[in-house]
N, C-alpha and C positions, 0 to 999 in steps of 0.2 A: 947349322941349318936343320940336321933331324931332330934337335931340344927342339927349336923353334917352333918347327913343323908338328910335334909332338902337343905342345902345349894348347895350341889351335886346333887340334883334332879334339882333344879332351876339352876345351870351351866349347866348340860346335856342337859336343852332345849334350853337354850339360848343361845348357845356359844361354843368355844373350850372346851377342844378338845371333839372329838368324842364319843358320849354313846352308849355302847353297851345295847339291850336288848334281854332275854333269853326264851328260852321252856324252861318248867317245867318238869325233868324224874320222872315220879311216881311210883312206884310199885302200885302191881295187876291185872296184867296182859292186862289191857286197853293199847289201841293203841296209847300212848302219843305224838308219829311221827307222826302223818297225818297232813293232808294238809299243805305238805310240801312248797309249793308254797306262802301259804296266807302271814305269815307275813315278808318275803320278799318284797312282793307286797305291802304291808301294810308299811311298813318301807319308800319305794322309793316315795309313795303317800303322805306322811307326812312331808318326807324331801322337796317336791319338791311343795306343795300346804300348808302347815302349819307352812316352816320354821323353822321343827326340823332340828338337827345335830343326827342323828342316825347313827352307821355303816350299813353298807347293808346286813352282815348278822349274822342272830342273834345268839345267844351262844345256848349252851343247857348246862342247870345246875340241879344237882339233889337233889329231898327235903333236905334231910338233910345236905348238903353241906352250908359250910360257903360262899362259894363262891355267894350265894345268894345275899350276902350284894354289892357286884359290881354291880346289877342290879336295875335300878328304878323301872322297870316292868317287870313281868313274865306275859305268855303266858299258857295257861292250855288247853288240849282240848283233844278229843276224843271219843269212841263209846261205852267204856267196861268199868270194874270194876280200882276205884283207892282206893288206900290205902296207907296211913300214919302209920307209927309206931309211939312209944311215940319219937324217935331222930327227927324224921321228922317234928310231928306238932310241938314240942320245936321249932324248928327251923325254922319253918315259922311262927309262932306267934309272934320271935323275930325279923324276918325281917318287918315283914307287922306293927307292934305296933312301929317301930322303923325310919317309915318312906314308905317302900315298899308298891305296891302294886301288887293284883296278878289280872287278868283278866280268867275265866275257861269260856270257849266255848262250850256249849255240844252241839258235834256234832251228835246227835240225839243218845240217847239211854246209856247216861252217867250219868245225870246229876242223877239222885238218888243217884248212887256209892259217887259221889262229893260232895254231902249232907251230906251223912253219913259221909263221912273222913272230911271235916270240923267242924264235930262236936267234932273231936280230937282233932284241931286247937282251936275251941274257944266254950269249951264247955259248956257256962254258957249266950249264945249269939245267937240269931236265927237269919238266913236270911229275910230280909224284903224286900216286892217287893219298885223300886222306882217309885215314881211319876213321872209323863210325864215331871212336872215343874222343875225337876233335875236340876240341872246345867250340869250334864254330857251330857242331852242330846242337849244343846244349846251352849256351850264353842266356840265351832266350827264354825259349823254347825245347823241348825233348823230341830228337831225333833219335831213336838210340841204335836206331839202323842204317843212319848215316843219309844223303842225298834222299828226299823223297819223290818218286816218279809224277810225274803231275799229267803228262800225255804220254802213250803208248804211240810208238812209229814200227819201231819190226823186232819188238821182242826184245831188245838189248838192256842192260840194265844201267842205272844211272848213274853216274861218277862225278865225283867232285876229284879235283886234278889242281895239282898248288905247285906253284915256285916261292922258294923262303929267300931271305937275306939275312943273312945273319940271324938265322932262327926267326924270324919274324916273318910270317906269310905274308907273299905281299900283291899275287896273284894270284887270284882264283878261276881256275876253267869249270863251267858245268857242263856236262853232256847229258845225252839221253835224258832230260829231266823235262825239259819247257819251262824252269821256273817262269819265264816272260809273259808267255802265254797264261798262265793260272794267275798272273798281278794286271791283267786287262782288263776291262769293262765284262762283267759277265754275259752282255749279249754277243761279245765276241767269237767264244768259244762255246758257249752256255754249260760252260762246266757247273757240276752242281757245287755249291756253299763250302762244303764239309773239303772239296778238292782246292777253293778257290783261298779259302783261310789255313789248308797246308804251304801252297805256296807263297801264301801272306807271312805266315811267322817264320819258315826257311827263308824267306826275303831277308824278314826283320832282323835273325840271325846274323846273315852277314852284313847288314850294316851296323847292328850293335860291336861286334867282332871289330868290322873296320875301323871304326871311328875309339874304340877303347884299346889298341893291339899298337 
């Protein structure tokens, strides 16, 4: 199943046909819709500067759904509480060990909730911050300081935070960053250009990473 899964990651970036990628619905009552805008933005920036084949807009698929397995990448994000049952994390532990990977964005004030429910996912496995010298953060693009801050909230600095399988990263947590926020419609936030195409190619970063890893 991970050749298989593997071989299809590497045609979805390279070539025909067209790869969809999905949001993540989670129970919990957290806002798993927001920033409706970003990976839209994110997707047409990728296609058009990175030389994916992505479709233009992305599924929404739900934890425990099999239909997980159609996607190379999920999407994860939002402000409030998530939660996994035992179908759910079964079910994304079998996508993500299987080839997948997931991306969670906390859009300030999640990322605890997403802690805890990862721990159903892979509970014998702690988040590790990554070094600057990642490859995730160079694939691309030159990060060389690693996560770049995109919104200011109270000062904290921004982390990128990863669960491996078998050497292979297969979760990504961001904090303190907003990447979501910096891939939305620039009337949204009106972040200026120069902020909004940092968060474009740290996007693009990790779905180059995902979709070749």
């Amino acid at each position: 199943m991970k050749q298989f899964f593997s071989i299809i990651l590497i045609l979805a970036f390279y070539g025909s046909p067209a790869q969809s990628i999905a949001v993540l619905k989670y129970s919990g009552g957290g806002d798993w819709y927001s920033n409706p805008t970003a990976l839209p933005n994110l997707i047409s920036f990728c296609n058009s500067e990175i030389n994916t084949n992505i479709k233009n807009k992305p599924e929404t698929v739900e934890a425990g759904s099999i239909d997980i397995f159609q996607y190379p990448f999920l999407h994860m994000t939002g402000h409030g509480n998530v939660f996994f049952n035992a179908d759910d994390a079964e079910n994304l532990r079998n996508y993500l060990i299987s080839g997948g990977f997931l991306h969670i964005d906390d859009n300030y004030g999640m990322a605890p909730y997403a802690v805890e429910a990862l721990k159903t996912v892979f509970p014998n496995t702690e988040l590790i911050e990554l070094p600057a010298n990642h490859a995730i953060f160079n694939i691309a693009y030159s990060f060389p300081e690693g996560l770049p801050k995109i919104h200011e909230h109270d000062g904290k600095r921004p982390q990128a935070l990863g669960i491996f399988h078998e050497g292979r990263l297969v979760v990504l947590l961001t904090i303190e960053s907003d990447l979501g926020d910096g891939w939305e419609d620039a009337v949204v936030h009106n972040d200026p250009p120069e902020v909004r195409e940092k968060a474009l190619k740290m996007g693009a970063n990790i779905i180059k990473y995902a979709f070749e890893n």
